[in-house]
FIBA-853173 format. One record per residue (C-alpha): residue number from 1; y negated, z, x. Coordinates in steps of 0.2 Angstrom, whole numbers, plus 2048, in hexadecimal, padded with zeros to 3 digits. Example, Ala and Ser with C-alpha at 12.3 -4.5 7.8 and 13.67 -1.06 7.14 Angstrom:
BEGIN
1/816/827/83E
2/805/824/844
***
This chain:
BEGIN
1/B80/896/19E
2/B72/88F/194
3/B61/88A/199
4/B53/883/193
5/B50/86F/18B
6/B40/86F/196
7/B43/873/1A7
8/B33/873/1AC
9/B30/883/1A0
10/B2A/892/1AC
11/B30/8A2/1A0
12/B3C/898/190
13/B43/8A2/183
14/B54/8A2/17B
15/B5C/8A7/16A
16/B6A/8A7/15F
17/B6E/8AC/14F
18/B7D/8B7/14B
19/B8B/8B2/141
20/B99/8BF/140
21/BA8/8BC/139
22/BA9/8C1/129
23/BB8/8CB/11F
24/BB8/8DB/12D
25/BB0/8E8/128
26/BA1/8EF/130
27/B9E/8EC/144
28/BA6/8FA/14C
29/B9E/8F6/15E
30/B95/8E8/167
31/B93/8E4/17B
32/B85/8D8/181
33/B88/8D2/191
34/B7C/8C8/19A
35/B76/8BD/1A9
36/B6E/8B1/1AF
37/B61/8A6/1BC
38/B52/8AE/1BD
39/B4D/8C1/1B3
40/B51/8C3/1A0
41/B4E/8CF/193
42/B58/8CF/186
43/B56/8D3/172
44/B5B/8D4/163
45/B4E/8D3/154
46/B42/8D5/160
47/B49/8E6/165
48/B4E/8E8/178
49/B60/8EB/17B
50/B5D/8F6/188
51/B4D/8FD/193
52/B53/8F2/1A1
53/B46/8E5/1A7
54/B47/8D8/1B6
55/B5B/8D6/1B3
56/B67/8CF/1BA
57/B5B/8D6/1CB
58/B5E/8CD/1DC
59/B6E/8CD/1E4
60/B75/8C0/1EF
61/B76/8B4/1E1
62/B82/8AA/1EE
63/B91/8B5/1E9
64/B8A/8C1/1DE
65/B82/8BF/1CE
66/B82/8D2/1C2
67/B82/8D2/1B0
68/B7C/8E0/1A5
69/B87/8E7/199
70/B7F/8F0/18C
71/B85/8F8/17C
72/B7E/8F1/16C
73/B86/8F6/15E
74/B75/8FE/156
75/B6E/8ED/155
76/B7A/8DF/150
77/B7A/8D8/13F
78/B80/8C9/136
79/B6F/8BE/137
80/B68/8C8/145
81/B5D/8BD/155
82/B64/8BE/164
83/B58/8BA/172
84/B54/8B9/183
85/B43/8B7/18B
86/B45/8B0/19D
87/B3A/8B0/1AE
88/B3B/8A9/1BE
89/B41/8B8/1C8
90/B49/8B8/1D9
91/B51/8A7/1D4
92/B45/89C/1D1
93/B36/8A3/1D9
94/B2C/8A5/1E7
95/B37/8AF/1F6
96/B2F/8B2/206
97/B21/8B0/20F
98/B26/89C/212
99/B25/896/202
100/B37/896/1FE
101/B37/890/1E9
102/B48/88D/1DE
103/B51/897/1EF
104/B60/89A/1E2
105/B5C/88D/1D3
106/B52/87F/1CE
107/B56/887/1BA
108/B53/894/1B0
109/B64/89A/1A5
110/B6C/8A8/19E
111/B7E/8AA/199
112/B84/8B8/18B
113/B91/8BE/184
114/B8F/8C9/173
115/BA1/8CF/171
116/BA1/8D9/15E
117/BB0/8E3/158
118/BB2/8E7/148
119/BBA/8F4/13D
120/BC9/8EC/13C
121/BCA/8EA/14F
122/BC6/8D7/14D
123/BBC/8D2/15D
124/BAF/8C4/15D
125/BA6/8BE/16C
126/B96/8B5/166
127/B90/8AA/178
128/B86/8A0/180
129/B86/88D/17D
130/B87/882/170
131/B7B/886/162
132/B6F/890/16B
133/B5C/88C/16B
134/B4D/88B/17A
135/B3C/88D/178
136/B2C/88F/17F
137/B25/8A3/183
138/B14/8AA/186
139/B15/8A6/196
140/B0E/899/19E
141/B10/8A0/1B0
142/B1C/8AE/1BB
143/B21/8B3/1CB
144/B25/8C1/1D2
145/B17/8BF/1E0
146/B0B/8B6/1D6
147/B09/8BF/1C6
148/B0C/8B9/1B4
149/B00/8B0/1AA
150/B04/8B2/196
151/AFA/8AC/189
152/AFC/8B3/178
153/AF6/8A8/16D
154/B07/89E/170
155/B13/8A7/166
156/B13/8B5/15D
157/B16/8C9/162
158/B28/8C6/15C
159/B2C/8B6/160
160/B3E/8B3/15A
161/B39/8AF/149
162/B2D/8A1/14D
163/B34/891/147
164/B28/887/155
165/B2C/880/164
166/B41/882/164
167/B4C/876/16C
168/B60/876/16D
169/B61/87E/17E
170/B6E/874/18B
171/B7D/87C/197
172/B7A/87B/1A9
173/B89/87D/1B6
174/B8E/88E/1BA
175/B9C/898/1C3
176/BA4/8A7/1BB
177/BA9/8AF/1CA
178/B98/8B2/1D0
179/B98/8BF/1C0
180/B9A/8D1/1C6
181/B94/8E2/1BE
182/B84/8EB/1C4
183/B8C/8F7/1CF
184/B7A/902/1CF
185/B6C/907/1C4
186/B62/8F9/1BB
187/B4D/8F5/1BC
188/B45/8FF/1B0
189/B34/906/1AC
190/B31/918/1B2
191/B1E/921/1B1
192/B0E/91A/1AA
193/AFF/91F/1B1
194/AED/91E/1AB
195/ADD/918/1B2
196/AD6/925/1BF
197/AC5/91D/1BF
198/ABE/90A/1B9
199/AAD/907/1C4
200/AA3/8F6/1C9
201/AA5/8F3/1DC
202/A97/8ED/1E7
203/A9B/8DA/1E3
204/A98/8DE/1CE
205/AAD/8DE/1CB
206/AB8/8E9/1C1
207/AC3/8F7/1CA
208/ACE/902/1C6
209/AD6/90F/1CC
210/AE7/916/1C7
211/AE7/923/1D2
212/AF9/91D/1DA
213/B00/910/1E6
214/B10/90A/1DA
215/B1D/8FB/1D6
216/B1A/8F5/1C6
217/B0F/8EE/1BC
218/AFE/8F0/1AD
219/AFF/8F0/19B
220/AF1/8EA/192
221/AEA/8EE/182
222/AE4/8DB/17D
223/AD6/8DB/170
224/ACC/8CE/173
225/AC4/8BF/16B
226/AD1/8B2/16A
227/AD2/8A8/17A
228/ACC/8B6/185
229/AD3/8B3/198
230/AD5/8C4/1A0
231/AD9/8C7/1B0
232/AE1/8D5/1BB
233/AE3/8D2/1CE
234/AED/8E1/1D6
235/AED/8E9/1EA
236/AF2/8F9/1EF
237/AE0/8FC/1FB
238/ACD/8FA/1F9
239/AC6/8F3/208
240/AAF/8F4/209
241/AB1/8FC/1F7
242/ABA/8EC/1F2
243/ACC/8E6/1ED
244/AD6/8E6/1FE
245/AE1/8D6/1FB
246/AE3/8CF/20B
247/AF5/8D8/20E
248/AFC/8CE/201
249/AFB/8C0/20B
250/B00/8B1/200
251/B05/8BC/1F0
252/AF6/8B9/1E3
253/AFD/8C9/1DB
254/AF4/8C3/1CA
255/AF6/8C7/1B6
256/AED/8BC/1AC
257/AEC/8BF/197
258/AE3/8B3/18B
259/AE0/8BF/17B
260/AE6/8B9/16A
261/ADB/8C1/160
262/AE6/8CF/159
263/AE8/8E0/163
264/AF6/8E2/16D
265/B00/8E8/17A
266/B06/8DC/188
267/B10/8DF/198
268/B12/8D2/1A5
269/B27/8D6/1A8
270/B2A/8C7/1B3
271/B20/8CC/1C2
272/B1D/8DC/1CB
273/B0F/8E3/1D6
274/B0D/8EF/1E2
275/AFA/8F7/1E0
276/AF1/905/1DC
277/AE0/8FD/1D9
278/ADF/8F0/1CD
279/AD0/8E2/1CB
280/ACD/8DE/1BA
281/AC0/8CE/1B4
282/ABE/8C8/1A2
283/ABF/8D7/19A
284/AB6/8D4/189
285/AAB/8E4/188
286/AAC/8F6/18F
287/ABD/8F7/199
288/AC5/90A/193
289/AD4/912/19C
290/ADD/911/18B
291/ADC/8FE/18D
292/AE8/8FF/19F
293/AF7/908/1A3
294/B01/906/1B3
295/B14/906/1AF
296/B1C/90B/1C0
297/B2C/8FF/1C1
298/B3E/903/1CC
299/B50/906/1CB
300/B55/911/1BF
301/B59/922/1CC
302/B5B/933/1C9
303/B52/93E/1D4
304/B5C/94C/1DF
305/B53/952/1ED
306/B41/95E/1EF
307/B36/963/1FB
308/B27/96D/1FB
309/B1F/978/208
310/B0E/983/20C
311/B05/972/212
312/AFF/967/205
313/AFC/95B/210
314/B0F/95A/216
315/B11/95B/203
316/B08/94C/1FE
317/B12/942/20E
318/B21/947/203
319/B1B/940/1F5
320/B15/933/1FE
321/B29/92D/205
322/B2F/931/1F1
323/B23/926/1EA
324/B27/919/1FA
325/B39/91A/1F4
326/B35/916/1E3
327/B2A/907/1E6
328/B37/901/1F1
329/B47/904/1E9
330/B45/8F5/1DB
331/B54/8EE/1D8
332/B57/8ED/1ED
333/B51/8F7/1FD
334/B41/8ED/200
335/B33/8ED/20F
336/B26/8EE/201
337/B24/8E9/1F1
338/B11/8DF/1F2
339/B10/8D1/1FD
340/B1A/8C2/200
341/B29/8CA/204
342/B31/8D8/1FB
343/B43/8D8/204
344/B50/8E1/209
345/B4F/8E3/21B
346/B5E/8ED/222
347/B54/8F6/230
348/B49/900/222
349/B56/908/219
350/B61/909/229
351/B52/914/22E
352/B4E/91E/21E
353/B60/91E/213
354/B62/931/219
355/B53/933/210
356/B57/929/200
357/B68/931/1FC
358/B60/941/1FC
359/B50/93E/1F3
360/B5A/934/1E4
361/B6C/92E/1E1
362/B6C/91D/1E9
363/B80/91C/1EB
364/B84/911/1DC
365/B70/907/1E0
366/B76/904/1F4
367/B88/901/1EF
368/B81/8F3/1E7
369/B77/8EC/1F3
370/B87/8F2/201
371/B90/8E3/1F9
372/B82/8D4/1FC
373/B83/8DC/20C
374/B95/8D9/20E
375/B92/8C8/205
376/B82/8C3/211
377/B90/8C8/221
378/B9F/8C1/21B
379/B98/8B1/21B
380/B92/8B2/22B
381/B9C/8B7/238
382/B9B/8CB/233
383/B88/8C9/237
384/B7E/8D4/22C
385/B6B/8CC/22B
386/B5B/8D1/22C
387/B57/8D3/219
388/B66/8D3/20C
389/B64/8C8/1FF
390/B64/8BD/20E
391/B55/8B1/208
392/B50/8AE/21A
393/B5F/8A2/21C
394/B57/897/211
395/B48/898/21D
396/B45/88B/22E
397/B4A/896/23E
398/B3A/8A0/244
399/B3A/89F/259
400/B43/8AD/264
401/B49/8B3/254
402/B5B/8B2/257
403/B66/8B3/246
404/B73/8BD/24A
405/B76/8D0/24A
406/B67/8DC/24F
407/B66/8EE/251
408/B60/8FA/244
409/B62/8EC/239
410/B72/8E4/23A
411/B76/8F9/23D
412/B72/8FB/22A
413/B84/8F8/226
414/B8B/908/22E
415/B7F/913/22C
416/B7B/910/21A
417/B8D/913/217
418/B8E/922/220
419/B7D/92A/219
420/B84/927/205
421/B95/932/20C
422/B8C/93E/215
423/B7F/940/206
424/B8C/940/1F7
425/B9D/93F/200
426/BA6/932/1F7
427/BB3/92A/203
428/BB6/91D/1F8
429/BA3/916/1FF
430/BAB/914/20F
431/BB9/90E/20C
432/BB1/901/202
433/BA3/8FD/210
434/BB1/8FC/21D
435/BB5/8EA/21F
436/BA2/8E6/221
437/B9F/8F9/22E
438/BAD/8F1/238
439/BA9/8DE/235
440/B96/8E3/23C
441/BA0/8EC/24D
442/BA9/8DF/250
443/B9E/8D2/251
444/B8F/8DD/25A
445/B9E/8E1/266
446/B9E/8CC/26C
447/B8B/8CE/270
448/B8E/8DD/27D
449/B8A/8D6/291
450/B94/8D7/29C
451/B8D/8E7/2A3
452/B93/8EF/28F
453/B81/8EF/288
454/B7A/8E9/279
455/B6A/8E1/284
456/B6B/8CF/27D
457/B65/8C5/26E
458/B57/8C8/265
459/B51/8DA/260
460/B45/8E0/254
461/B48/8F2/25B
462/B38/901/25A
463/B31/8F3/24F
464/B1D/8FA/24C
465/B1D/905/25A
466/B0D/90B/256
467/B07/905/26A
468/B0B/8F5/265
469/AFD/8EA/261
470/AF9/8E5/251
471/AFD/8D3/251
472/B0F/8D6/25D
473/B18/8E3/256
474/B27/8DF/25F
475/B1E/8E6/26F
476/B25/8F6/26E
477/B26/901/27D
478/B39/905/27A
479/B45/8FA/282
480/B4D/8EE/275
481/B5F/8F0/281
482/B5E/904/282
483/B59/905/26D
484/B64/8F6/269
485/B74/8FF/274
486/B71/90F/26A
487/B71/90B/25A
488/B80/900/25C
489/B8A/90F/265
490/B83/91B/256
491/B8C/90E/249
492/B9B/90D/254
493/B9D/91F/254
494/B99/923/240
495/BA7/912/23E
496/BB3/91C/24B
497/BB2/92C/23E
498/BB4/920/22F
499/BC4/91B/235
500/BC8/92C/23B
501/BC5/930/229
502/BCE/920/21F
503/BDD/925/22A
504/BDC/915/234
505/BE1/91B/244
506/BE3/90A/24E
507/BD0/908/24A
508/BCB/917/24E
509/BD3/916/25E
510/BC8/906/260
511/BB8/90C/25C
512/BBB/91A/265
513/BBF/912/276
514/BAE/906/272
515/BA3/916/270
516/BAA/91F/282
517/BA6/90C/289
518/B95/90B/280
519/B90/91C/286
520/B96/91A/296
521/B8B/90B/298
522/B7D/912/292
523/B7D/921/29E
524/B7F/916/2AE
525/B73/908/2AA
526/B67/912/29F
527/B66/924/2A5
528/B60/92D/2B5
529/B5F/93F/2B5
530/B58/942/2A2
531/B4F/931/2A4
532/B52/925/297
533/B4C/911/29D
534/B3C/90D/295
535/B35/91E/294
536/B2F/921/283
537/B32/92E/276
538/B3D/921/26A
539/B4B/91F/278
540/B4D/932/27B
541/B4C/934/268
542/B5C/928/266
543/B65/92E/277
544/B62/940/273
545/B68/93F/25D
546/B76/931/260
547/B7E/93D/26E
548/B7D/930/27B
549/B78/93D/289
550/B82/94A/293
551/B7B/95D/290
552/B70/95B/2A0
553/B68/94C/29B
554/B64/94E/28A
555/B5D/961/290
556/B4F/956/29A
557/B4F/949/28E
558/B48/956/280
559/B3F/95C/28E
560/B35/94A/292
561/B34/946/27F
562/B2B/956/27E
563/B20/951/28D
564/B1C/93E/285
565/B19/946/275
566/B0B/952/27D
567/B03/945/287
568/B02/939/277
569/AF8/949/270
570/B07/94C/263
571/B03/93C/25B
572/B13/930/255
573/B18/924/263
574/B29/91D/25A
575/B2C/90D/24F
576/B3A/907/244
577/B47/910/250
578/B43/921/255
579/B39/926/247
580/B46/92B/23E
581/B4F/936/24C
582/B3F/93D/257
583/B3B/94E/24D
584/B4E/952/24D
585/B50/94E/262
586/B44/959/265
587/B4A/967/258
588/B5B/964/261
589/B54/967/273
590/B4B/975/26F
591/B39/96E/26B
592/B36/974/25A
593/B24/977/25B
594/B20/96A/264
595/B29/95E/252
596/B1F/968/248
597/B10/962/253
598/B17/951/250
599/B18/952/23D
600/B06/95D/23A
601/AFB/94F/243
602/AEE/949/23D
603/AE8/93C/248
604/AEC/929/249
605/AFE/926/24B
606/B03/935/23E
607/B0C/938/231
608/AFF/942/22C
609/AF2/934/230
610/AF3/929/220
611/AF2/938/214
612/AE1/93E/21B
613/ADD/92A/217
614/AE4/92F/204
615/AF4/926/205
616/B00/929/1F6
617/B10/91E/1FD
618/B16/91A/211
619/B0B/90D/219
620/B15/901/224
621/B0A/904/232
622/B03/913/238
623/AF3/90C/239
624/AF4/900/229
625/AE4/904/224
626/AD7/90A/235
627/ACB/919/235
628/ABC/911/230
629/AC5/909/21F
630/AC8/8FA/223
631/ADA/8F1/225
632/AE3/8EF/231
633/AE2/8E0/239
634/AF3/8DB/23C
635/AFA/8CC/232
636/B09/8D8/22A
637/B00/8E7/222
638/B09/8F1/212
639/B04/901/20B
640/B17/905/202
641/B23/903/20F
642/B2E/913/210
643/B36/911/221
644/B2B/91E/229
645/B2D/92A/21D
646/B40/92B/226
647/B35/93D/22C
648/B3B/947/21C
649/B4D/947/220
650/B49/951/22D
651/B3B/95C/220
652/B4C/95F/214
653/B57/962/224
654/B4D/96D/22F
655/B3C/973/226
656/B45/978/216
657/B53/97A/21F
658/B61/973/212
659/B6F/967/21B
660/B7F/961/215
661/B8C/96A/220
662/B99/95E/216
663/B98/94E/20E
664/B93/94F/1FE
665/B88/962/200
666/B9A/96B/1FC
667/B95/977/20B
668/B84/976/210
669/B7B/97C/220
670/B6B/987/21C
671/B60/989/22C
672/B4E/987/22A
673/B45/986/238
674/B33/98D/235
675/B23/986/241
676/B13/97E/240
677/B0B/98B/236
678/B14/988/227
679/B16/997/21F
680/B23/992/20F
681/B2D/984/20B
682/B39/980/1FD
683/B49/972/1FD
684/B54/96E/1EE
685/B60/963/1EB
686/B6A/95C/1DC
687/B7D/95B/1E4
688/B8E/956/1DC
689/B92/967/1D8
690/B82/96C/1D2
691/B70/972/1D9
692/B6D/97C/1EB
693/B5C/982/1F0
694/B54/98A/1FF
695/B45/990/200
696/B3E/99A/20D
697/B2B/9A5/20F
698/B24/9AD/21F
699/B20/9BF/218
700/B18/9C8/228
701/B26/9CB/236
702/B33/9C3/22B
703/B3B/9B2/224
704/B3F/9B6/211
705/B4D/9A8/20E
706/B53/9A6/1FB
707/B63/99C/1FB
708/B6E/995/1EA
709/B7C/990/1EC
710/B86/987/1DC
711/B9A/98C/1D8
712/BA4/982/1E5
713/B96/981/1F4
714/B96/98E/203
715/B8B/98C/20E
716/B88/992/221
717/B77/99A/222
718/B70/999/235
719/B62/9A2/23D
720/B55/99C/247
721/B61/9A4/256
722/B6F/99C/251
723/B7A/9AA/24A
724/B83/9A4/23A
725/B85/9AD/22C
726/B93/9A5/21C
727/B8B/9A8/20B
728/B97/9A3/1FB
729/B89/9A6/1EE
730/B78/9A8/1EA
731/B6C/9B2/1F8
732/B5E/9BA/200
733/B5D/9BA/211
734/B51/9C1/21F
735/B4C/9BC/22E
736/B40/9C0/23D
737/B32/9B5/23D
***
């Protein structure tokens, strides 16, 4: 690994030039591979090698550093500039909201290996070390919170070809085994979108509006006189008609360009912001839209799941969870992709990975991140953390913040195993997750009291609860001991079947035994005659959808969730936990119409409610932003976190009625379940053996339901009475409404 002669320098370059053995004929292929502290981009001639951007990402850089492995046969030549222009990334820069700097290195470096074969099968690995050269970049400033400063009169567009500044780079100290393969997608550009409207705001500053809340960043259209500074603060709200920035909290979230004279294009690609307003001062002239484009930023996903219905407002909450996922899915599963923070906090996918395999294929993207997991727990006792990379090691303790396992959380390594084989049903995913699904049991099993609940230690449990206040969001009116006990009897159960199915027997005996105990105790210490302790819709949703009650209870369990929902006036009443799992316990008891009430409110808590405000992604709260415009006041406030949108699980499942009967959609279960008013609704899905659609219309007396099925998927079509019917090909069906 080589890094730069001035350690001090905030974004360095590096280069080579090739020399390749001679007397072998033309090259016949040629591999980059590449790593390093810090996020590269990687060229050759000035021409990127791939479309990737923020490589090597963030993993637990502890164990696990990826490398890229891209195919450059088109661009190597005898003489040619190997380069790489370096930032400070999730190795050097700021991490948290506690000022954690240099968390995995104090350097900058990158390490390459350019391995050419020619036409005579001669191989020539061209590498890092000796000989290479460092420089200085545009860029006098990046972070990934920050913002970037670049100023173009420093070098050149293409700067390999500048004889100024260079320096014989120098080797650091670096372990190969940390090198590992990407195991998901790279970061890559995605859309670009345009200025929806540039205005002055009350205080005389340029907005704009692109129309979009997004992960990402702007390119500019430089033209300015020489030493021009620009600058471009970003925020996903306006607050009193001006940029809302107080929820980035310490982030400064802040692109600065000093022009060179010439016009050009310029991209800020060692930073990200999440925003859709944009505050622009410096501008030289009339600001135009052609002058700005948003360049929407994640991992490189392939969409396979739809949803549309006859409510646009049910539609734009869909695309509202889409464009969530997307913001979120950089690199890692993260809380939210403005603020200080940006982690991967296990209790938001635990809570919306159902939703995530079927909007995209995440399987190789959470495989990846399955392994820090692993990493995170193997080094600690089999505990799984709150966020993975864990960073928050790395932090002082925070009080009553114990930092061991937790529910939900610490539950993320079983149920995001589980969801990737229920959502493309590849048993090699749990039989790879296995040692960490058992390691996590295990060590959960040593926290149980002696009365066999999970009622100790600390809990984030119905985290945001929306009764909570805003400044406490642990005051949730669940109990942390009843949520915490069933989410740990919902892993050990899906572990108990993973065994089942990896032929482990002895363990499957084991878990078993743990989930009659589990259950058992939950019944005697939590239930009395359909009463779940603490009373409140979250714990029947868990007891009623884990299977924790006996037929008799969970009839008056539905029964009271329906009675809390009406006397809540239909409005949400669930955090973290039973969010995910309250529209399906009532659709499983028998109180359809009153989920549909649920989903179609309008009024504050609702999912409904942020859209009627003109959300375009998830907010983290469901009051993020009040009635009147304003913020919310609470010191943690996002407007892209995706947990919430858990809800469209059950829109695929139940409203468009298209659920995997199978692992892996080979027989699928079509049963939509019409209500609220909706009068059509349409679900499709991209599975491994090829596209399946429902889609269903109310036509006067009737249900019209369309179903098509690819060749190798049956499917099991159920009516709203419950009689089946088995379909082995494409369909129409008709039902009473």
């Amino acid at each position: 690994m080589i890094t730069a002669a001035d350690a001090t320098d905030p974004a360095p370059l590096f280069r080579t030039t090739l020399a390749l053995d001679p007397g072998h004929g033309d090259v016949r292929s040629a591999r980059l591979r590449a790593s390093g502290y810090g996020v590269f981009e990687a060229s050759i001639d000035g021409r990127p090698v791939s479309e990737a951007v923020l490589s090597p990402g963030w993993s637990s850089y502890e164990w696990r550093l990826r490398h890229t492995d891209d195919d450059v046969t088109a661009l190597v030549r005898d003489g040619a500039v190997l380069g790489f222009a370096v930032g400070n990334g999730w190795a050097r820069g700021r991490l948290g909201s506690r000022g954690l700097k240099d968390v995995y290195s104090d350097r900058l470096g990158v390490i390459a290996d350019l391995e050419v074969e020619f036409a005579d099968g001669h191989r020539q690995h061209l590498v890092t070390g000796e000989g290479w050269e460092s420089g200085p970049s545009r860029t006098l400033a990046n972070d990934l919170y920050d913002g970037q400063h670049i100023d173009t009169r420093r070098r050149p567009a293409d700067p390999w070809a500048d004889p100024d500044g260079w320096q014989p780079a120098t080797t650091m100290a670096f372990d190969h085994a940390l090198l590992t393969p990407y195991l998901g997608p790279q970061v890559r550009r995605h859309e670009e979108l345009s200025p929806q409207r540039i205005w002055t705001s009350p205080s005389g500053r340029t907005l704009v509006d692109f129309g979009q809340n997004l992960a990402g960043w702007i390119r500019v259209r430089l033209s300015g006189p020489a030493g021009t500074e620009i600058t471009i603060r970003h925020a996903e709200v306006l607050e009193h008609e001006e940029l809302g920035t107080r929820p980035l909290r310490s982030a400064r979230a802040t692109d600065t360009f000093v022009c060179s004279g010439e016009v050009e294009e310029v991209e800020p690609t060692f930073t990200f912001h999440g925003f859709r307003y944009a505050e622009v001062s410096g501008w030289p002239g009339e600001l135009r839209p052609e002058d700005l484009t948003a360049v929407v930023v994640h991992s490189d996903l392939h969409r396979l799941g739809h949803f549309r219905c006859s409510d646009e407002r049910v539609n734009q909450l869909h695309d509202n969870v889409v464009w969530s996922q997307k913001g979120n899915f950089l690199d890692l599963p993260t809380d939210c992709p403005q603020r200080d923070e940006r982690l991967g906090w296990t209790g938001d996918i635990a809570a919306f990975v159902p939703t995530a395999t079927f909007l995209f294929d995440v399987q190789g993207f959470l495989l990846d991140w399955m392994a820090d997991v692993e990493a995170e727990a193997s080094h600690n006792d089999g505990i799984v953390p709150f966020v993975v990379p864990d960073v928050l090691k790395y932090e002082a303790p925070r009080p009553g913040r114990d930092r061991n396992s937790t529910c939900l959380w610490s539950d993320a390594a079983v149920w995001v195993p589980w969801a990737l084989w229920q959502g493309y049903g590849d048993l090699g995913v749990l039989e790879r997750c296995y040692p960490t699904m058992t390691g996590h049991v295990r060590h959960v099993r040593g926290l149980l009291s002696d009365n066999g609940l999970w009622d100790t230690g600390f809990q984030f449990a119905d985290w945001l609860d929306p009764t909570a206040p805003p400044d406490d969001p642990f005051r949730a009116k669940a109990d942390p001991g009843v949520v915490a006990t069933a989410c740990y009897y919902r892993s050990v159960d899906l572990l108990r079947r993973t065994a089942e199915l990896l032929g482990r027997t002895d363990d499957a005996a084991e878990f078993g035994q743990l989930a009659d105990d589990l259950r058992a105790a939950f019944q005697r210490h939590y239930v009395s005659d359909g009463v779940v302790a603490s009373d409140c819709p979250t714990v029947y949703a868990l007891a009623i959808c884990f299977g924790l009650l006996e037929p008799s209870d969970e009839t008056a369990a539905g029964a009271r969730l329906a009675e809390l929902a009406a006397e809540n006036d239909h409005r949400v009443a669930t955090g973290f936990a039973g969010t995910p799992f309250v529209c399906d316990a009532l659709t499983r008891t028998g109180h359809l119409d009153v989920a549909y009430r649920l989903l179609l409110q309008t009024e504050n808590p609702s999912w409904l409610y942020p859209v009627t405000m003109g959300a375009t992604t998830i907010w983290e709260r469901w009051d993020s932003m009040l009635p009147d415009g304003t913020i919310n006041p609470g010191q943690m406030t996002s407007f892209n976190h995706y947990a919430f949108g858990a809800v469209a699980d059950w829109l695929h499942r139940v409203v468009g009625g298209l659920a995997p009967l199978e692992p892996g959609y080979r027989r699928v279960l079509v049963a939509p379940r019409p209500g609220g008013g909706l009068t059509s609704a349409s679900t499709a899905l991209e599975t491994p053996q090829g596209r399946v659609e429902v889609a269903w219309e109310v036509s006067g007396a009737e249900v019209q339901v369309e179903v098509m099925l690819p060749a190798g998927v049956t499917a099991v079509a159920e009516r709203p009475d419950g009689q089946r019917e088995e379909l082995t090909a494409s369909t129409r069906l008709s039902w009473p409404a």
